[in-house]
Every structure is written in structure tokens, then in C-alpha cells.
C-alpha positions in Angstrom: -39.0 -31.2 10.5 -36.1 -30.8 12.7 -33.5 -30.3 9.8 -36.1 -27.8 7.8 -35.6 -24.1 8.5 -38.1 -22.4 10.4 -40.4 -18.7 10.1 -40.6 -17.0 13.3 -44.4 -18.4 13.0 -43.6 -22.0 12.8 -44.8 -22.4 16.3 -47.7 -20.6 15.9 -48.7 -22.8 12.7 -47.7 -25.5 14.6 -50.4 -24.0 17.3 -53.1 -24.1 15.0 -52.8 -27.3 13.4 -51.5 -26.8 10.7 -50.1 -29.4 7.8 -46.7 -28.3 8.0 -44.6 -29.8 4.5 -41.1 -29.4 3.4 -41.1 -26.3 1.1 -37.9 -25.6 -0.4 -35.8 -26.7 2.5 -38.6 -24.5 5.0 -41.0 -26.1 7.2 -44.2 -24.2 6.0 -47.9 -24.5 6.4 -50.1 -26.0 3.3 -53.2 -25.9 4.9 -54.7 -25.7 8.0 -58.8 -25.9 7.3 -58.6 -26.7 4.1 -57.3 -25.3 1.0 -60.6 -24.9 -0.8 -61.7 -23.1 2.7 -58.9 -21.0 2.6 -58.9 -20.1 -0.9 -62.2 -19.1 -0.4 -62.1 -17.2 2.4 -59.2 -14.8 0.5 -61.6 -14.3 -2.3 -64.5 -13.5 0.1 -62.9 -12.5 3.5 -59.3 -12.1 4.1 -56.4 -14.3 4.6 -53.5 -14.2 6.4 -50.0 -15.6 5.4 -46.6 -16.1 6.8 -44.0 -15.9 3.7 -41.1 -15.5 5.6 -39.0 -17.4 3.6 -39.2 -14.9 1.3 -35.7 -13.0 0.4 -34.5 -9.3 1.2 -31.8 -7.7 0.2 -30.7 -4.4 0.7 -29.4 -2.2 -1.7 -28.3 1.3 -0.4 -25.5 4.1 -1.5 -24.8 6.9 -4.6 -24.7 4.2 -7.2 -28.0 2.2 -6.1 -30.2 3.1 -8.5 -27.5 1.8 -11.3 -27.1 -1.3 -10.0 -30.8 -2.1 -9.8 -31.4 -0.7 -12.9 -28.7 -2.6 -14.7 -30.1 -5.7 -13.4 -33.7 -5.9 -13.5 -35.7 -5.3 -17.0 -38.5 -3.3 -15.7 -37.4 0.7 -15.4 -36.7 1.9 -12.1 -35.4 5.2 -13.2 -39.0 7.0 -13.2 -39.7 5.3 -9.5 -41.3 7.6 -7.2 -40.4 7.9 -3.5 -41.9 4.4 -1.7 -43.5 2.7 -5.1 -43.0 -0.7 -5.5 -42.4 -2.3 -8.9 -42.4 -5.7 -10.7 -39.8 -6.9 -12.4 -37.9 -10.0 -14.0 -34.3 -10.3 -13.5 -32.3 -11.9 -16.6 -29.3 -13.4 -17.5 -27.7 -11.9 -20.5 -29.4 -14.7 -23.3 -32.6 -13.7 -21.7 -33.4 -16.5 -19.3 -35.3 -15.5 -16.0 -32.4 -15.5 -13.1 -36.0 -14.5 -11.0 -39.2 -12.3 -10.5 -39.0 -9.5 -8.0 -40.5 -6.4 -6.2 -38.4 -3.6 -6.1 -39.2 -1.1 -3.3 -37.7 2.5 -3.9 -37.1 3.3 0.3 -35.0 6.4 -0.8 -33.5 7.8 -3.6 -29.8 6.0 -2.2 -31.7 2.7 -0.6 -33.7 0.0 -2.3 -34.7 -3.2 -1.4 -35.8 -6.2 -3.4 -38.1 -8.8 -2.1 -36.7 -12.4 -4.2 -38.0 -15.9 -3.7 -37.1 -17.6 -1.3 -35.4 -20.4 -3.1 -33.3 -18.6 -5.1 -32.1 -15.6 -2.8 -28.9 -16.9 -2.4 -28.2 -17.1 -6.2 -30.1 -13.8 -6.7 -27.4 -12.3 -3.8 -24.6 -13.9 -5.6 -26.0 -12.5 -9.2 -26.1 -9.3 -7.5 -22.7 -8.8 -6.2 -21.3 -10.6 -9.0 -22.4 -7.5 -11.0 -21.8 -4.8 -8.7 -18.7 -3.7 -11.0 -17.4 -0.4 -9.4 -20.3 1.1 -8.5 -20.4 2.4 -4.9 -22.9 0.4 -3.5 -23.4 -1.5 -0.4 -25.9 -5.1 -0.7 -26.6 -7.2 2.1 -29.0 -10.5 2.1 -31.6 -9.2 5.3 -33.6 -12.3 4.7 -32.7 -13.5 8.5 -33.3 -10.1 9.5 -37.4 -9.8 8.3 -40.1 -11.5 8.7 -42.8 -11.0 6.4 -46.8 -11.6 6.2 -49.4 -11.2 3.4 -52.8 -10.1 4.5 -55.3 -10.7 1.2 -59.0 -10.6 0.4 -61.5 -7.4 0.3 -61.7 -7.3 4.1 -57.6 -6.4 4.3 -57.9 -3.3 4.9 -60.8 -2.8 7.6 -58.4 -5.6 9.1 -55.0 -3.7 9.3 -56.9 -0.6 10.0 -58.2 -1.8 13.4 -54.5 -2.3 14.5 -52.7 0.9 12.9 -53.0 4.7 13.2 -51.8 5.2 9.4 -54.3 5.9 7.2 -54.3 2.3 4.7 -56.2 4.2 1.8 -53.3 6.4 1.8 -51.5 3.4 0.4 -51.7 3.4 -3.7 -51.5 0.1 -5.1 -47.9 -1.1 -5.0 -47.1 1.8 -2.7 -45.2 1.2 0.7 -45.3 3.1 3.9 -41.7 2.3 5.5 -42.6 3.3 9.2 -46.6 1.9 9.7 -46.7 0.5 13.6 -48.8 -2.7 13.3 -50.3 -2.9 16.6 -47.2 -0.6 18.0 -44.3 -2.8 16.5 -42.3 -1.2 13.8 -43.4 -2.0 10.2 -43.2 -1.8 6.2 -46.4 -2.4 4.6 -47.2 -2.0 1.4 -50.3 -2.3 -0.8 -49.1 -5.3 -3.1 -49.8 -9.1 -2.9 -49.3 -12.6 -5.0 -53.4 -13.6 -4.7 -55.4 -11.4 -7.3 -57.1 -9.5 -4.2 -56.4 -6.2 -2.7 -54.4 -6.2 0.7 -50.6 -6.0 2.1 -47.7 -7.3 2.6 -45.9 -6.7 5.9 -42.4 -6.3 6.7 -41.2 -6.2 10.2 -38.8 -7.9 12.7 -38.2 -11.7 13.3 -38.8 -11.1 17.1 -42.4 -9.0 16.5 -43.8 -11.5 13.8 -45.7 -13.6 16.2 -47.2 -10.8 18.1 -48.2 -9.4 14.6 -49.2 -12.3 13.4 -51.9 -12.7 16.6 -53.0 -9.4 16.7 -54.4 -10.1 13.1 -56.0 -13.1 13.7 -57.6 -11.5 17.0 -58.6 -8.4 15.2 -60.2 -10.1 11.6 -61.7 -12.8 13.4 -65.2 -11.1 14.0 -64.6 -10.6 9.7 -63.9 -13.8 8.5 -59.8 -13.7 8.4 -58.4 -17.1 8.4 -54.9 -18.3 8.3 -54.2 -19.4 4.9 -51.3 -21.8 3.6 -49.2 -22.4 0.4 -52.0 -24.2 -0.8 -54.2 -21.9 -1.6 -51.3 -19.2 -2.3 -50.3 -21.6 -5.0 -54.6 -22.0 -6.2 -55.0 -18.1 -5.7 -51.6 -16.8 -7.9 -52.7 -19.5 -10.7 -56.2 -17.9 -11.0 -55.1 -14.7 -10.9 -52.2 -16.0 -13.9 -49.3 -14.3 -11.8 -46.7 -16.3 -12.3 -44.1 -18.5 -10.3 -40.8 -18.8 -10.9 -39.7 -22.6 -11.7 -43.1 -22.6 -13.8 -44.0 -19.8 -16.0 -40.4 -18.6 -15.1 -36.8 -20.0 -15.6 -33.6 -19.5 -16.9 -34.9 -21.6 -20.0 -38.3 -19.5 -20.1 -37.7 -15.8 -21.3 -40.4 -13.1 -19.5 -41.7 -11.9 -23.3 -42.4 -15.8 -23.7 -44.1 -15.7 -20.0 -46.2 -12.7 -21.5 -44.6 -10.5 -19.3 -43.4 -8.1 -21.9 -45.1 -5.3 -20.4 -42.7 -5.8 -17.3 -39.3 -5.1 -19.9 -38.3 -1.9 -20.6 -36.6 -2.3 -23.8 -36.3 1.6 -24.5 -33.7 1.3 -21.1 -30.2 2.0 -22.2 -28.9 -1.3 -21.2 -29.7 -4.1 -18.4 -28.6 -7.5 -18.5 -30.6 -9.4 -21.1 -31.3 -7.0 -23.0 -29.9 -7.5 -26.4 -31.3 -11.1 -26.2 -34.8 -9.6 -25.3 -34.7 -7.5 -28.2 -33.6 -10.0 -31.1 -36.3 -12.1 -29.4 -38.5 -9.4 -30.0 -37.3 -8.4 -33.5 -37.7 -12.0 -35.0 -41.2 -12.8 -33.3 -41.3 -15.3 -30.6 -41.5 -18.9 -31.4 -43.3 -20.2 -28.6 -45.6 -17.9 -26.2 -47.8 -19.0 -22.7 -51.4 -19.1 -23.2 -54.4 -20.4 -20.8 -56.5 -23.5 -21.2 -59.8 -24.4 -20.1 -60.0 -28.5 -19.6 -63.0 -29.5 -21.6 -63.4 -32.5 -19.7 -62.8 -33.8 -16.3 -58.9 -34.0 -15.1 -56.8 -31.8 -13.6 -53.6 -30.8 -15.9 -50.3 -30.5 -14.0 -46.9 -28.9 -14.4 -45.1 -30.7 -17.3 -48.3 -32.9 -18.9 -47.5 -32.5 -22.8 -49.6 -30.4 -24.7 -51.3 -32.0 -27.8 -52.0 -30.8 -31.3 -53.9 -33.5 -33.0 -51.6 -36.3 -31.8 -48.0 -34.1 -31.7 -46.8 -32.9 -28.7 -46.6 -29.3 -28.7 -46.0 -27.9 -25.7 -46.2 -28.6 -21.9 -48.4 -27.1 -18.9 -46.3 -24.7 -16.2 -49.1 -24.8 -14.0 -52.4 -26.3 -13.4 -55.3 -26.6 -11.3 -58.6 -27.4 -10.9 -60.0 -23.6 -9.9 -62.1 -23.2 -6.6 -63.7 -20.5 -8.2 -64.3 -21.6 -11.7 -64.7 -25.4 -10.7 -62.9 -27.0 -13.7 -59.5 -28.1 -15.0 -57.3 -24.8 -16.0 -54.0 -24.5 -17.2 -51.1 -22.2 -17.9 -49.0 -23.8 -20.7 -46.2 -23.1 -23.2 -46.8 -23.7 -27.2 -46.0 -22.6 -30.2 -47.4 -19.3 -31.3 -49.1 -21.1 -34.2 -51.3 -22.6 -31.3 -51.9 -19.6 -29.4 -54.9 -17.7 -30.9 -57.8 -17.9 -28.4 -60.5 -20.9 -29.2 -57.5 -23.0 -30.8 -58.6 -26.7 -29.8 -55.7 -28.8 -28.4 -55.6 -31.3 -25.7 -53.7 -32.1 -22.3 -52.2 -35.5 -21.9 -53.4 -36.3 -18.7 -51.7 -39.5 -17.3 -51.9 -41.1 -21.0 -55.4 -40.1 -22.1 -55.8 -37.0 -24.4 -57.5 -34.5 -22.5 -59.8 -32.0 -24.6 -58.7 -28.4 -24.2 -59.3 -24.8 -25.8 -56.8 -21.8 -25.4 -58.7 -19.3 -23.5 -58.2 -15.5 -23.0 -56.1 -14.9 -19.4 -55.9 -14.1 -16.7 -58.3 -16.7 -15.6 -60.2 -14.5 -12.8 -60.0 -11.0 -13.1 -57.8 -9.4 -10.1 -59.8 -7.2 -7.7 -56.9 -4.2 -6.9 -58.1 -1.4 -5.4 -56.5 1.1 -7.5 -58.3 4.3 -7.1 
């Protein structure tokens, strides 16, 4: 693990026993109980993350608001003080450069939160469009740490370690300057596991101390520590979806069904004239969900039958914790894509049974009042 980079947590992970794995060049924590325990506990309890590798960059001055707007398909113009928004991010034919949150920290100052193996592209895709605007972008990444706290317990979690009021916080809301037991923090109400709870922003040098005082204050509640594993089972249930899967620069977001997320009444923003012939002609090919109707568990890039044609391929699959059975996310043609369509997953040569089934797969519990 030596030549892997490291979180600010990697010694705590390493504390607890955890199964540390090369993730994307980062020495990061798969498990630590078990990712079935861990999944679990996020639907049930809470769970705590370290995603630290994840990417910041800063966008502040007069033209800020341009810039992110001309990049990113969802519309940041309407953006209230602190929200946080969803968003692809496109190259002009309409490919996925990456999915990101956009926090709104001022009207001048904005910072998007990019995964962690492409924020050094996303920072060069960035500046290579910062035209003339006057703008200022840096890549903060080294300078935050970051932690996900998940599950229905989140909040009576954070609360015990914060004076701020948490159900203050509207769903994908932020509060820029929330002490976390009394080190300097952004939280905000938003998350990548179907479950209400936060994501926290704060210092390399306080993550550790954050990261304990957590642990020490859900234990009595049932908070674990939970690793990539079940981030990866949690996201797929919820169908939220991860770039280099449902994403790519070969995988548009109206083909990922995030059409909702692109803003074609905008003006202009990179992509979208491709986005909107897309649109005009009708996709050709769209993601739906599967249900295995036998036992296997489907993976990224098993073919997708029709009969005995190949159709399509899976972005992700699992076999769900919570639903116990083989699901899949998968790309096929639109022809295939009507709920109760039978079609099978080639599982390791053998033609797995499968029906197309409405998604997401588990309904995400947001609190959103």
C-alpha cells in the first residue's frame, strides 16, 4: 500500500481492521465487518464513510455562475443561497465528462464535489473552458477531507456533536460554517446511499478527530464504519449511478435516464445541441432495471440477451442485501425496455432468465419535509 495515496483516515481504517484495496490509485477501506453487515446497518442504523478521495474544486469570482452554468447540464441559474444540485457534465457530442454536486457557497463562490478519479481531467475540462470569464478555479481536493454519515439514525448522530440545528438542513442544502464537535465544517443534507444523512466537509488535519467523535457518539445507536463495499451495494439499490458504469463519455445522461438532471430550455452549456438532437430523434438505446429470475449474480459488462442476440450489456449488478436476488442496471435498446419485457443475462456462458423491472430498485428514504 505504500505507493497508493492515502485519506487522512487511512490510519484509523487501518486501526480498525479494515480490508484496505487499491481503489483508483487510493488505499481505501472495502469492508471492515462485513459488507452485508454494513449495508445493513446504513439501511437500519447509520454508517459512516471516509470519501476523501473525492474531488473539490473551487470556483469563486463575478463570472462564476457562467462558468458553471456553461458547463454542467443541470440549471444553476435559479440556485438558492447554500442548495446543492446534481448534475452531469458533458462534452459537446453529449458524452458524460462526469456527475457532480454543485454547491452554491455565494452568489461569486461555488464549489463542485467530482469523483475522485477523474478530478484531474474534470480540473483540466474546467480551465480549458474558462474563456475570458473572470473567474478564479483551484483543485482543493488536498485541501478537504470529506465523510458521509448515512442511515435513519444520521441525524440524532451529528446532532449529539453540533450546536446547529440539522432539521434546519433541507435535503441537498448545506450549512457552510456547522462545528462538528468544535472543528470547522460544511455539512450538507445529501448522500450517494438512498438514505437520509450528510456529507461532511472539513480539514485534512480535523478528519480523524471527526471521524472518532462519530463513531464515539453513534455507537450507543448502532453506527458502524462502512466501506466501498457496501457504498457500491447501497448506490446500486438506490439506482444512483456511478460514473464508468451508468456514466461515460460513450454513455449520454438522457440514455442513463437522467434527463430530468438536463436543462435543455438553458441557453447553451456544453452538450447541448447533441442532447437535444438526441432528444428530437428518440433515443435508440435507454438503461432499464432487471430482476434475475434465477440464481447468478449479473456483473458490469455480461451481454444482455434477446432470444439468443445480444442486446445490450449490464453497467452494474448485484445480488441486493435487501431484496436477496440477482439485480441489474443494464443498457438495451428501447425496443426492450418496456417493463415485464423477458430477456436474459449471460452469466459466465449460461443464459440467465431476466425481466425488465420498474426502478429505482429500493425506494430512497430522503427526509424531505
Amino acid at each position: 500500500m505504500s505507493e497508493l495515496r492515502k485519506t487522512p483516515l487511512y490510519d484509523a481504517h487501518a486501526a480498525l481492521g479494515a480490508r484496505l484495496i487499491d481503489f483508483g490509485g487510493w488505499a481505501l477501506p472495502v469492508q471492515y465487518t462485513g459488507i452485508l453487515d454494513e449495508h445493513k446497518a446504513v439501511r437500519e442504523r447509520a454508517g459512516l464513510f471516509d470519501v476523501s478521495h473525492m474531488g473539490e474544486i473551487d470556483v469563486e469570482g463575478p463570472d462564476a455562475l457562467r462558468l458553471v452554468d456553461h458547463l454542467v447540464t443541470n440549471d444553476c441559474s435559479g440556485m438558492s443561497l447554500h442548495q446543492v444540485i446534481y448534475t452531469p457534465m458533458c462534452y459537446p457530442d453529449g458524452g458524460v465528462v462526469d456527475d457532480l454536486l454543485v454547491y452554491k457557497l455565494a452568489e461569486d463562490h461555488y464549489l463542485l464535489v467530482v469523483n475522485a478519479s477523474n478530478t484531474e481531467k474534470d480540473f483540466a475540462w474546467v480551465q480549458e473552458n474558462l474563456g475570458s470569464l473572470n473567474v478564479h478555479v483551484r483543485n482543493i481536493s488536498a485541501e478537504t477531507a470529506q465523510l458521509a454519515l448515512q442511515g435513519p439514525r444520521a441525524e440524532e448522530i451529528l446532532g449529539a456533536l453540533t450546536r446547529v440545528d440539522l432539521r434546519s438542513i433541507k435535503f441537498f442544502f448545506a450549512v457552510p460554517d456547522c462545528p462538528i464537535a468544535d472543528r470547522k465544517c460544511l455539512v450538507s443534507r445529501t448522500g450517494y446511499t438512498g438514505e437520509d444523512g450528510f456529507e461532511i466537509y472539513c480539514a485534512p488535519a480535523d478528519a480523524e478527530h471527526i471521524w472518532n467523535a462519530l463513531l464515539d457518539a453513534g455507537k450507543p445507536l448502532g453506527l458502524s464504519p462502512a466501506g466501498l463495499g457496501a457504498r457500491d451495494t447501497l448506490r446500486f439499490e438506490a439506482c444512483l449511478p456511478l460514473y464508468g458504469h451508468e456514466l461515460s463519455p460513450d454513455i449520454s445522461p438522457l440514455e442513463a435516464n437522467l434527463g430530468f438532471f438536463v436543462k435543455l430550455g438553458k441557453d447553451s452549456f456544453i452538450g447541448r445541441d447533441a442532447l437535444l438532437t438526441q432528444k428530437e430523434r428518440g433515443l435508440a438505446r435507454k438503461q432499464v432495471g432487471l430482476e434475475i429470475l434465477e440464481r447468478g449474480i449479473p456483473r458490469q459488462g455480461y451481454p444482455v440477451l434477446a432470444g439468443d442476440t445480444v442486446v445490450g450489456h449490464v453497467t452494474s449488478g448485484a445480488h441486493s442485501p435487501t431484496f436477496n436476488r440477482g439485480l441489474a442496471l443494464a443498457l438495451v435498446p428501447v425496443e426492450h425496455a418496456r417493463a415485464g419485457t423477458e430477456l436474459a443475462i449471460d452469466i459466465r456462458g449460461r443464459a440467465h432468465k431476466a425481466v425488465v423491472v420498474k426502478t429505482p430498485f429500493y425506494k430512497k428514504a430522503y427526509r424531505k419535509e
